[in-house]
Every structure is written in C-alpha cells, then in structure tokens.
N, C-alpha and C positions, 0 to 999 in steps of 0.2 A: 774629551776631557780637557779642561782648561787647563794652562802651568798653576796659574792661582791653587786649582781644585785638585792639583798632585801633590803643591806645596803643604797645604793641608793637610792632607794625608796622611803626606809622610811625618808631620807634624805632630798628629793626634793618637796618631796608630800605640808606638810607645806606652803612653798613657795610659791609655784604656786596658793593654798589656798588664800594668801593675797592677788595677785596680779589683781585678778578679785572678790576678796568679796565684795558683796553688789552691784552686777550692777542686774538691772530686767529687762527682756524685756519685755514689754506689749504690748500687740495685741489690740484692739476696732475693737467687729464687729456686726452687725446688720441688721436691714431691713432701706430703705430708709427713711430720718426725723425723725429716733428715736433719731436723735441729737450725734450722733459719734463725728463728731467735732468740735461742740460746746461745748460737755463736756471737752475734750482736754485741747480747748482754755480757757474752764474757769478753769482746773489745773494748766496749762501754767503761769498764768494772776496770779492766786491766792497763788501758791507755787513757784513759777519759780523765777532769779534774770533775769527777760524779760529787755531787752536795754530801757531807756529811751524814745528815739524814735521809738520804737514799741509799747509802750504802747500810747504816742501821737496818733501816727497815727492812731490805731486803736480807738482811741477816737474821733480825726475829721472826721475816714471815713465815717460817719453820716448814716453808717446800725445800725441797731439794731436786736437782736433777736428775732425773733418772733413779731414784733412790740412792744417788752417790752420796758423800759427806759434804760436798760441795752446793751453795744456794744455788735457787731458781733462777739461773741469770737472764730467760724469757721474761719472765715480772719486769725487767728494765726498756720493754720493747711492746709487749703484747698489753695494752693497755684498754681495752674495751673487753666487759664485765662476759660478754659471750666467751671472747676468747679465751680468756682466761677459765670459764668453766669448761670448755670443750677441750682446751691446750693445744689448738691451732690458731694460726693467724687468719683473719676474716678481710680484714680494710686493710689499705695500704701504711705503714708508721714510718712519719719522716723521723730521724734523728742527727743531732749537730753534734760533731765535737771536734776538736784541736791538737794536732801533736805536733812539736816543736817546728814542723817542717811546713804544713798545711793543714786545710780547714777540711772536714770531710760530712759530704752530707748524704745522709745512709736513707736508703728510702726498704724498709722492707715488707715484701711484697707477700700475700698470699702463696699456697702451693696446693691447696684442694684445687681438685677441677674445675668444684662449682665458682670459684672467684677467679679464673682465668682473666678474665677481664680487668680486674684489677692488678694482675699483676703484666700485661701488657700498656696498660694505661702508666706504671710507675714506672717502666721500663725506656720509652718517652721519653724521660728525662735523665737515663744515667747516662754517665761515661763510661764506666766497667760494671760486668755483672760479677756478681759471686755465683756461681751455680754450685747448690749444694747437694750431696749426694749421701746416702748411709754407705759407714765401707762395709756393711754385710751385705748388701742388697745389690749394689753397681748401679749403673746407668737404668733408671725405667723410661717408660712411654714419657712419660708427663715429663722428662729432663729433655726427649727430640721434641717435646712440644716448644717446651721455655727454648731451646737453643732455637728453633725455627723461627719463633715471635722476635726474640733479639736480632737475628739479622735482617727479617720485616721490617724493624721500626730502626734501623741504622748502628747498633751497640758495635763495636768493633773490636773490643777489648775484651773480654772472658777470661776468668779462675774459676776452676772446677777446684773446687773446697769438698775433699774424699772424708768426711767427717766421723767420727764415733770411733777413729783407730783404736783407741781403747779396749773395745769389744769384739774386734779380731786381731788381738795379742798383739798389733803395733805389726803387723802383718807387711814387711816388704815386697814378697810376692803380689799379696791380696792389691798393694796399693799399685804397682805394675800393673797388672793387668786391667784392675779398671781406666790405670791412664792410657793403654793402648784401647781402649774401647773408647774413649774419650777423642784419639786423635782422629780416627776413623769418621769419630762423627763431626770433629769441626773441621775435616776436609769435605764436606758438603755444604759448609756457609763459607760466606765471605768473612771469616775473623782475620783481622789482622795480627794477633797476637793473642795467643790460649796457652794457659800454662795448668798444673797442676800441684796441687800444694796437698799433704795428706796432713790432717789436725785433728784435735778434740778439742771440742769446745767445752765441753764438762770441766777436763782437767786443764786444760789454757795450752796445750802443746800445740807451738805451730804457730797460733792466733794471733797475740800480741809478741809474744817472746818466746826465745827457741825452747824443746823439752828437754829431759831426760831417758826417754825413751824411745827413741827415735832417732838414734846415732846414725844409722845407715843413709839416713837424710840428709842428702849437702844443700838444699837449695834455698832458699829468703823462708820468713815465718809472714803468713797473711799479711801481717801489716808492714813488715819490711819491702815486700813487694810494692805494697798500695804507694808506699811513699814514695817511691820509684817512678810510678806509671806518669808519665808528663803530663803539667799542668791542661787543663783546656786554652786551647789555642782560643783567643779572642779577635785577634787579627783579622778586621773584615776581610769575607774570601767571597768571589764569586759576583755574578753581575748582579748589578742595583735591581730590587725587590721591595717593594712595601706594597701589600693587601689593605686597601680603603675600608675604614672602619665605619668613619664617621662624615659628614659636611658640618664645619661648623661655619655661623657665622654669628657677629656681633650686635647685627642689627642697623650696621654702619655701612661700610665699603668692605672691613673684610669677610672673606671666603674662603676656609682654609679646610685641607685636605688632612683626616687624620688618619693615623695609623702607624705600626710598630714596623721598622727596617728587617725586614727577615733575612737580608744578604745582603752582602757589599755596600756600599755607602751615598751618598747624593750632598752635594756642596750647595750654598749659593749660587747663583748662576747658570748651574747645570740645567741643562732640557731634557725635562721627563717625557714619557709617552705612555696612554694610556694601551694597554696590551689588547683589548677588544678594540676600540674605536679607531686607536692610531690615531688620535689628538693630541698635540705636544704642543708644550707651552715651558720658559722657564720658570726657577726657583726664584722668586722674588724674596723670601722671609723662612727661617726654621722657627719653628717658635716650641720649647715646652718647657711647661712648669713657671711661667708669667715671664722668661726670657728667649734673647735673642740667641741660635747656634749659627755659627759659620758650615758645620758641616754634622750630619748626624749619618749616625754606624750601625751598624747589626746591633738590633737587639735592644736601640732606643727605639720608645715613645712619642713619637712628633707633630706636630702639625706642620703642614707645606702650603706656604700662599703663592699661588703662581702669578705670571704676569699675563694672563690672559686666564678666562671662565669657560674652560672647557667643561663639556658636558659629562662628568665623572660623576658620581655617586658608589655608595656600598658596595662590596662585590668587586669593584674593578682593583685591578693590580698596574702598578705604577713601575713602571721601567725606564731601561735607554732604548734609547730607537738602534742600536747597537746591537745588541743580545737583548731578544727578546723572549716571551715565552711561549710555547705551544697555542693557538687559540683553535681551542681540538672540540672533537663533539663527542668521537669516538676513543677507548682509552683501554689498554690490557693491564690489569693491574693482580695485583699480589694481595690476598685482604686474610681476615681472623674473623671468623661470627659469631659474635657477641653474644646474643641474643638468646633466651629459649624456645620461642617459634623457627621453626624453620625456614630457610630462602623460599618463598611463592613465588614462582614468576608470573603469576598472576597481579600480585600487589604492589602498590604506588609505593617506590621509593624517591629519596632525593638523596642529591652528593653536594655532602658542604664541604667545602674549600677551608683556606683562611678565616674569610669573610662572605665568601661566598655561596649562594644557596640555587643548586639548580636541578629541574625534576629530570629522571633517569625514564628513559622512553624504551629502553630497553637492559636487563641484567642477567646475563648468562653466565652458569659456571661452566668450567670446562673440564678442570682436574680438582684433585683434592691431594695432599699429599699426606702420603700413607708413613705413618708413624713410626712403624716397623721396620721398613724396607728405607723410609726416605727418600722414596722415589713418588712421581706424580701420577696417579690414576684416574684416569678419564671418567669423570661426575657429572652429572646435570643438576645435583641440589646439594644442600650443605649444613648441618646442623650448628646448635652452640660451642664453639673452639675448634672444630674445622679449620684447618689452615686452606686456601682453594686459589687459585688459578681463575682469572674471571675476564669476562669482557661486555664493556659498559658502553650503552648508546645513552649520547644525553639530546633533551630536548633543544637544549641550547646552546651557543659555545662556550667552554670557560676560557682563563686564558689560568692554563697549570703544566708545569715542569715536570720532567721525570725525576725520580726521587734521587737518583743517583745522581744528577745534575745539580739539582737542589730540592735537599728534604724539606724543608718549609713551605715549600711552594709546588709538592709534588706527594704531599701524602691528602688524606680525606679520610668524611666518618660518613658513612652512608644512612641513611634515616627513613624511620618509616615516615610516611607522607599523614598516618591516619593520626598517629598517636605521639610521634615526635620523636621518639626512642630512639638512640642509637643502635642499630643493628649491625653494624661492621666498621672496623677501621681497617683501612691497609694504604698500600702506597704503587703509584703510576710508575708500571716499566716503560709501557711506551705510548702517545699520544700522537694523535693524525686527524688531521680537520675530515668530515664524512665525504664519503664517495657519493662519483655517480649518480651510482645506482640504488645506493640507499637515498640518497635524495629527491631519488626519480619514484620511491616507491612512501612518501613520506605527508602529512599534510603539513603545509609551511603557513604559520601563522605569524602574518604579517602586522608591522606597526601601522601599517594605513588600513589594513582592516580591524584591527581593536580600534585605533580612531573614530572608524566611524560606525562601530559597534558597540563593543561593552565598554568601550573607555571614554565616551563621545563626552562624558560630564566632567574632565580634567583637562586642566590647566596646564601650565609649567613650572609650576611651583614646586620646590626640592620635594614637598610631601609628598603633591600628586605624581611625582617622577613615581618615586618610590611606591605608590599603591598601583601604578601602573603596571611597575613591572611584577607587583604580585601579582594583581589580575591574570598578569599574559602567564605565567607560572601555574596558576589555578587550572586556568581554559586548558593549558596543555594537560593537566596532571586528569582533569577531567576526559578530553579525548582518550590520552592514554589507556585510562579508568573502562574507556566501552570499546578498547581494542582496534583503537584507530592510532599508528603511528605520528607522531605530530614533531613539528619542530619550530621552536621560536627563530622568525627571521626579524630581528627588530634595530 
C-alpha cells in the first residue's frame, strides 16, 4: 500500500461512517402463529409516524387480534391477498421506519416450512434477528431450524421475542424456563449476543414501551433494546475483494473492469491481481456514476481502468497480490436445500459465486444436522430445508474465501444445470486446490484441446472469450453427464 493510498483512507473512512450510521436491519422469524406480524404491526402502530389513514383503516377493518379488543396489527405487514386469507406470512415484507435515534429496516420473513427459503434468503440481509416463539408452546423444531440458517448465513446478534405472555398469566416461571432452553440452544451457534425479552404484541407489553403486568421484568422493552444494538459498522474491513461483473468498453481506448468492492478498499495506483491467472496490473482511473473516485470502498459500484489489458473477464475476482483468495477446486462447506426434489448425485449441478459460474463434477453429502438433538448425522442425501454437511468437487478452479474470512466472497447458491433453479445456498468452511490423486483419476480438458476442437471457430474477442468459456463448461458438464470425472485446465 502507498502513503498516498493510507492517506486516503484514513481520509474517507469517517465519511462513509456517517452516511449509513444508525440504520438496523431486522429479520422476524419463527414457527406459524407465534405472532411475527402482529408484533411488527404493533412496533409499526406504537413507535412509527404511520399516515393517518392507516391508522383509520386499520381501525374500521373490524379484525381484531386473536379476538382481543385490540386491531389486526398483522394488516400493517401481511400485505398479499393469500396472506391475509390464510393469516400467515408467504413472501418476505420489507418495512422502513424512524425513531428518534435510528432508521430500522424490518424484513419479515415467512415461518411455514414450506417458505423456509424465504426466510433464509431475508435473513441475508439482517443484522439482528427477532426469533419469535408462543410462551405456551417454547422453543419448536422449526425455531433449531431458523437459529441453524442464522448462523449459516453470518447473523450474530439474536432476541428471542417469548410472545403471547398474555395467554399464560404473564407467567415468570413459564418465561424462565423457555429462556434456559433458549441459552442451551444458542450455546451451539456462534451468537455473539442472545438475549431474551418476554412481550405481547396483542397488548404492546414489552414491544415499544414497558407494561403493566410484567413488574417482575427488569430488562429493556423490544425496542429499547433494538436502539441499543450498534450501528453497522461500515468501516472497510478485510483484504481488497471485487467479483468482475462486467468488461466495459467505449469503443475508444477505454477497458474497464466492473463490479461492486465486497471488502476492503483499492485507491488509485494500487496493483490489483487477478486471483485465478495471477495477472497484475495497476489502477489507472475509479470511474462510477460519469465521475472520477480517488479511492472506492466496500459496498461501492465501480468501474477500474487499469494500466495494462490483462486478460480478466466475468467470474474473475480481483485482489492484492498480498492476501489473496483460495483458487480451490475442492470445498467442505455448510449449505440449506431449497428445493423440492431431492440431492441426485446423479444430476448436473453448478456453484455460482459472486459472479461466478462453475459446473460441480462432483456433490457429496456427509451429515445432516438433526434438529432434535443438534448434533450432525452422517447422510448421503438431503431433502427441501435440510440443513447438511457437504463436500464439493468442481470442474474447475474458482478463486473463493472461507465464509469466516470473508462472507462475500465465501458463500454460494448451487444450481441445477438442467433448469437453472436454485437448489442450495450455503457457505465455504474450508477450500483446497485438488489433490494428487484426484487429479490423477480425472479427465483434464485442456485450452489447446477446445482450440483445436470445439472451439477451433473463435477468436479473441471479449465475446468469443466469453462463449469459449461456456463451451469448456458445457463439454465438462456433458462428460460429467456420462459419468466421466472431468476437469477444466484452461
């Protein structure tokens, strides 16, 4: 790193600080009718500046909660015409609102089985989860599923929302004891911080503002807590990462490299390197949005013109020659099955990256982790929300991190090959370039052999780059297809 490219740094860092302090994303997830969002609605209702005529309407809609005297406060959250006839949540519902301290953006998620997928897909994006529970009922199956998916996709933060006190007399025992079963099970994830808050969202105790009947309760109300939890840290952290989107050019002289910084930062002047080829060239130009940047951060947008045309395209992940990332072929990873067909090890899949797309020559499950117990048992296949234990041969190398080093650059959605589906997401414990012996047992399909075979009619042109390397992706995903090990050497 340059003095220029620390001065910088230390320059910009600040700024970017402000511009996002204090927003929270919040997850809500749970089993069916433990009131996900009804609690929302009575945040919504009770801290929110809600339009006039929302608050109306949902007063003449003449539902009530639970048959209480109190509105439907789910009507403020459950807004797709299903939902609302069945009175569970289907789709994931973003919602925005403001209190005096920060902005908070509520994503709430599904709690049927059958939308498991959505509510890992929402979860993606929060900072803290609400995990909601009925206090008649405790902890079920489906709450070690949600706690499992949250430390899968990186949450760290969790409130177990014991809901519906109401309905067992405001119960101090009742609410003890689910929170010792509570601690039990987030001493099996990596949380950094789990706490437990008992509320009713029907009658607002707890939620936005303290009760009346809950005296024996010393600790924050839902949202006193939330205000508490520290902003997202923005502060690029971690070595320089950007996943190649795009190649643009102008038609002129320039060449520029796109795609969004998934970690740490890159200045002017600095020398990137491409993570598969190990081609390095500097930063010539930041360009986005029709101006010039001195230095671009996690989580911008960019184009990069370098000082020399190295051979990059889509796919490839741009570093320092510094710290760089895994260029693995083989991968143990951690995943969630989407899907309603079951794992074939028979069938073509592929593992998309960032930006990256490449066919899977081999997918084995190992464990499955049992819901019950919380412990891993040894599987060879895995159905739709199966949490599993897996290990992955690819045809090709990527270059991807371990998720713990860097989640952007270390998680993946694996895909069927025939129909494009998503059929798993999860994330990389650990990556290793292929052995030996699997090499030694492997067909290596070479770039001088698609040369002077199926690819004999391409040029060098960015396109023909680009159908080139589908081809060599197809030809493998075909061997695969008749039980013939392959591996792209290109």
């Amino acid at each position: 790193m340059t003095a220029l490219s620390a001065i910088r740094r230390a320059e910009t860092a600040p700024e970017t600080s402000r511009e996002l302090n204090g927003i929270l994303n919040l997850l809500t997830c749970g089993s069916v009718d433990d009131g996900k969002s009804t609690l929302i609605g009575r945040l919504l209702w009770d801290a929110s500046d809600l339009y006039e005529d929302q608050r109306e309407a949902l007063s003449r809609s003449g539902r009530t909660a639970g048959g209480s005297a109190h509105p439907d406060f789910s009507l403020l959250v459950d807004g797709l015409v299903a939902e609302r006839e069945q009175g569970i949540t289907i789709d994931i519902a973003w919602r925005y609102f403001d209190t005096e301290t920060r902005r908070f953006v509520i994503i709430d998620s599904p709690g049927h089985e059958q939308y498991t997928r959505n509510m890992a897909s929402g979860a993606s994006h929060a900072d803290v989860a609400i995990m909601l529970i009925d206090a008649r009922h405790g902890i079920k199956r489906q709450t070690r599923r949600h706690a499992a998916i949250l430390d899968i996709v990186g949450v760290k933060r969790v409130i177990l929302a014991i809901n519906k006190m109401d309905l067992v007399d405001w119960s101090q025992e009742r609410f003890h004891a689910i929170e010792t079963d509570f601690r039990e099970l987030t001493l099996r994830f990596g949380f950094r911080e789990a706490i437990a808050i008992p509320v009713s969202a029907v009658v607002g105790d707890n939620v936005a503002r303290r009760g009346e009947h809950m005296s024996w309760y010393t600790g924050p109300s839902l949202l006193e807590h939330l205000e508490r939890i520290p902003a997202r840290d923005t502060t690029p952290v971690g070595p320089f990462r950007m996943p190649v989107q795009l190649v643009l050019r102008d038609g002129l002289d320039f060449r520029g490299l796109a795609g969004t910084v998934s970690s740490g930062c890159v200045c002017v002047g600095d020398r990137v390197t491409d993570a598969l080829s190990g081609a390095s060239a500097h930063v010539l130009r930041i360009v986005t949005m029709g101006r010039d940047l001195e230095i671009a951060r996690q989580g911008q947008a960019v184009t990069l013109q370098l000082d020399a045309d190295i051979d990059v395209a889509r796919g490839a992940v741009l570093t320092t020659a510094e710290s760089q990332p895994t260029v693995a072929s083989n991968l143990d990873a951690r995943l969630v099955w989407l899907w309603e067909t079951p794992f074939d090890p028979r069938a073509s899949y592929l593992l998309r990256t960032a930006t990256d797309l490449a066919p899977i020559s081999a997918l084995s499950i190992k464990s499955l982790l049992d819901l019950e117990t919380l412990a891993a048992q040894p599987a060879q296949t895995c159905t739709v929300n199966d949490i599993a234990l897996a290990g992955i041969t690819l045809a090709r190398p990527v270059a991807i991190d371990r998720f713990g080093a860097n989640p952007a650059t270390g998680s993946f959605l694996i895909v069927d090959a025939v129909t494009g589906a998503s059929v798993a997401g999860g994330i990389v414990s650990s990556a290793t370039s292929a052995d030996e012996t699997t090499a030694a047992s492997t067909f290596r399909l070479t770039r001088e052999m698609l040369e002077k075979g199926l690819c004999r009619d391409l040029g060098d042109s960015e396109e023909d780059r680009r159908e080139f390397q589908r081809r060599a992706s197809e030809a493998a995903l075909l061997l695969h297809a008749a039980g013939v090990p392959a591996k792209l050497d290109l």
